[in-house]
C-alpha positions in Angstrom: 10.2 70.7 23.2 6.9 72.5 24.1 6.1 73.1 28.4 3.8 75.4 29.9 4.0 76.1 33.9 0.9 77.0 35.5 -0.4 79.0 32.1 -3.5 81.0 32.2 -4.8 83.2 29.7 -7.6 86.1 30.4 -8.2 88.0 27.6 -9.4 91.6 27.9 -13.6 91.3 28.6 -12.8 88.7 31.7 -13.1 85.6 30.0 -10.3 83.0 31.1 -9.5 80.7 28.6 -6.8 78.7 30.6 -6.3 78.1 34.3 -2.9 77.3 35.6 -2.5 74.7 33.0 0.8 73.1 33.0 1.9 70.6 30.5 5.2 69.0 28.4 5.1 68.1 24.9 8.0 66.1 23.5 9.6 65.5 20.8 8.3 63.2 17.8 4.7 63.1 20.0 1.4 62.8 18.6 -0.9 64.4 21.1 -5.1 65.5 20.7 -6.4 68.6 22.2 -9.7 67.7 23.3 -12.7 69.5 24.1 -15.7 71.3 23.2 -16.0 74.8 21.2 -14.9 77.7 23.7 -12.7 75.7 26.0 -9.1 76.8 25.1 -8.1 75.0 22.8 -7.4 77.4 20.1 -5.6 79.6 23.2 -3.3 77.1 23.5 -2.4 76.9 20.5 -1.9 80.7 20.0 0.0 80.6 23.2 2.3 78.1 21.3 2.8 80.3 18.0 3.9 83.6 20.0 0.3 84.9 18.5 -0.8 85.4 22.1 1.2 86.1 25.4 0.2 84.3 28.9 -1.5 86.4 31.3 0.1 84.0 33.9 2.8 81.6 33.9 5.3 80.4 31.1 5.2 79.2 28.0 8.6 77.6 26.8 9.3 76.5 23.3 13.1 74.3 23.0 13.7 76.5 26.2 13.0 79.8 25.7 10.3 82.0 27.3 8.2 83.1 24.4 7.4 86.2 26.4 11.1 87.2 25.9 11.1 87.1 22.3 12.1 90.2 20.1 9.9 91.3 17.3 12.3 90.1 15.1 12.5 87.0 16.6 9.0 85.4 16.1 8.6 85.1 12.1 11.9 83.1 12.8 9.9 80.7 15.4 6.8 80.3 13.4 8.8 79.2 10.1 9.5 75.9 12.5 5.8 75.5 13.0 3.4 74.4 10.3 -0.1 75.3 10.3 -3.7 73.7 9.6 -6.3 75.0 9.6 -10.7 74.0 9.5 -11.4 77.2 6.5 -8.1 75.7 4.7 -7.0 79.3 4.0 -5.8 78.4 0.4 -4.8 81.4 -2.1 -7.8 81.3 -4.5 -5.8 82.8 -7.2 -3.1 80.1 -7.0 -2.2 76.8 -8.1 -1.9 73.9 -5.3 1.8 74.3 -6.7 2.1 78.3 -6.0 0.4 77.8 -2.7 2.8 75.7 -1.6 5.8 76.9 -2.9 4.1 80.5 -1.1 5.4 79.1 1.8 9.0 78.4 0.8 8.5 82.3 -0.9 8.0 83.7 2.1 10.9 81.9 3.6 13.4 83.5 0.8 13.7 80.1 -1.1 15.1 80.8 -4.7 13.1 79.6 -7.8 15.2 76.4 -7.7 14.6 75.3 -4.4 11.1 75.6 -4.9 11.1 73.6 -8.1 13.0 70.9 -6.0 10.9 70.6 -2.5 7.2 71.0 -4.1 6.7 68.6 -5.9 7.7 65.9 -3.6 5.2 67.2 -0.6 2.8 67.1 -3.1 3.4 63.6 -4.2 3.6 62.4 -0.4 -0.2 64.2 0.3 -1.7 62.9 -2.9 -2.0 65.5 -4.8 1.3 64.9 -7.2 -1.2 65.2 -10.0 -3.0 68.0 -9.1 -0.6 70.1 -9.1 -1.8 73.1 -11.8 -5.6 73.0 -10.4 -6.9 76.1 -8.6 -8.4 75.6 -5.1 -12.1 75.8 -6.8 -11.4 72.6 -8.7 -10.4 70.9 -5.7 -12.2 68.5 -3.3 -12.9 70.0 0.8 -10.3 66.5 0.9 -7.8 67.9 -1.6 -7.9 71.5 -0.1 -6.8 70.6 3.5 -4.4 68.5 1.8 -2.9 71.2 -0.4 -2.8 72.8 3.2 -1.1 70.3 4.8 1.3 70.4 2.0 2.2 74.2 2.5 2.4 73.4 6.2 5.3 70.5 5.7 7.3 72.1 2.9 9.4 73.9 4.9 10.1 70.9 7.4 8.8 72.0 10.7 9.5 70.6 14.0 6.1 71.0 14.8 2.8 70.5 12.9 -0.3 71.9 14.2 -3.8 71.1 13.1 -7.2 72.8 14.6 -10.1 71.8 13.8 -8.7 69.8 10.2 -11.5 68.0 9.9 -14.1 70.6 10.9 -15.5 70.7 7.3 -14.6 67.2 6.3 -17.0 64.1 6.0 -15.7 60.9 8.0 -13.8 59.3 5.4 -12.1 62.0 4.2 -11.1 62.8 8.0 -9.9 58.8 8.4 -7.7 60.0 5.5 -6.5 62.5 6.5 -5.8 61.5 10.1 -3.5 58.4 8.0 -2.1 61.2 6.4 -0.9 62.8 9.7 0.5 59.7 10.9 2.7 59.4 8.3 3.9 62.5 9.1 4.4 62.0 12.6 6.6 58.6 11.7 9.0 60.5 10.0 9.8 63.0 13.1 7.3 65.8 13.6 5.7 66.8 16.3 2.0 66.7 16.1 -0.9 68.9 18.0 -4.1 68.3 16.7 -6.9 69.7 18.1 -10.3 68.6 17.8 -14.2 68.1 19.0 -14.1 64.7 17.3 -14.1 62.0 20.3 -14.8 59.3 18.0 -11.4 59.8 16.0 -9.3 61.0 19.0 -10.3 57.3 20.7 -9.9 55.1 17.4 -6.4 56.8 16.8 
């Protein structure tokens, strides 16, 4: 599904975030990104969403070189990859509902569609009855739940997580790392990258 040959990334100021890394994801895997702040991870993972082109190498999603993309090509790829993120990155202004079904907007859903596919993911991350709160009622918990909710609605192949439990106290990590499982036993691919050894090893 996901392969990188002999990968590196230098950005602009000289600092080289990957070295000839080369690697094969499958399908339906659950895999960790492990390592301390500043040693790629997060380039990876830009690598993966089209966000950031190899300085070296390639970078193949299903087959095709992500450096041959068109423009109009990559909001295409990137509506098969869900997102999580550490800061959450909820709409303040919305409900958990409307930032969900944001997702599905952006997609082109109509109103019905929406109506039919929130609720559900909302009711399979917990939050089936928190549907009408704003982000400011909601627990750190709740929040990256909410975003893991936007980031399955439109039934990716692919789920990545950085840093998801970056600003999350151990339980509520255990949680949600139960949470991600279950995702991954129905099909998706999951990339979750982390600092947390202690997690990564009990997992």
């Amino acid at each position: 599904m996901i392969q990188f040959y002999n990968v590196s990334k230098i950005y602009d100021n000289g600092v080289k975030a990957l070295n000839d890394v080369s690697l094969t994801i499958r399908k339906g895997e659950f895999l960790f990104l492990v390592g301390p702040s500043g040693a790629g991870k997060t380039s990876l993972i830009k690598l993966i969403c089209r966000e950031e082109l190899a300085s070296r190498g390639q970078v193949l999603l299903n087959g095709k070189n992500l450096a041959r993309c068109k423009p109009w090509e990559i909001p295409l790829l990137r509506r098969k990859i869900g997102m999580v993120f550490q800061d959450f990155r909820l709409l303040y202004k919305k409900t958990a509902f409307e930032n969900v079904a944001f997702a599905l907007q952006i997609a082109g859903k109509s109103r019905k569609e929406i109506n039919k596919s929130v609720p559900p993911v909302l009711e399979m991350v917990g939050l089936g009855d928190k549907a009408n709160m704003m982000p400011a009622q909601l627990s750190g918990g709740e929040q990256q739940r909410a975003c893991i909710a936007r980031a399955i609605v439109n039934k990716p192949n692919i789920l990545i997580a950085d840093e998801p439990t970056g600003n999350l106290d151990p339980d509520t990590s255990w949680e949600i790392m139960k949470l991600f499982l279950d995702i991954n036993r129905k099909g998706t691919t999951l990339i979750v990258s982390t600092h947390d050894r202690e997690i990564v090893d009990t997992m």
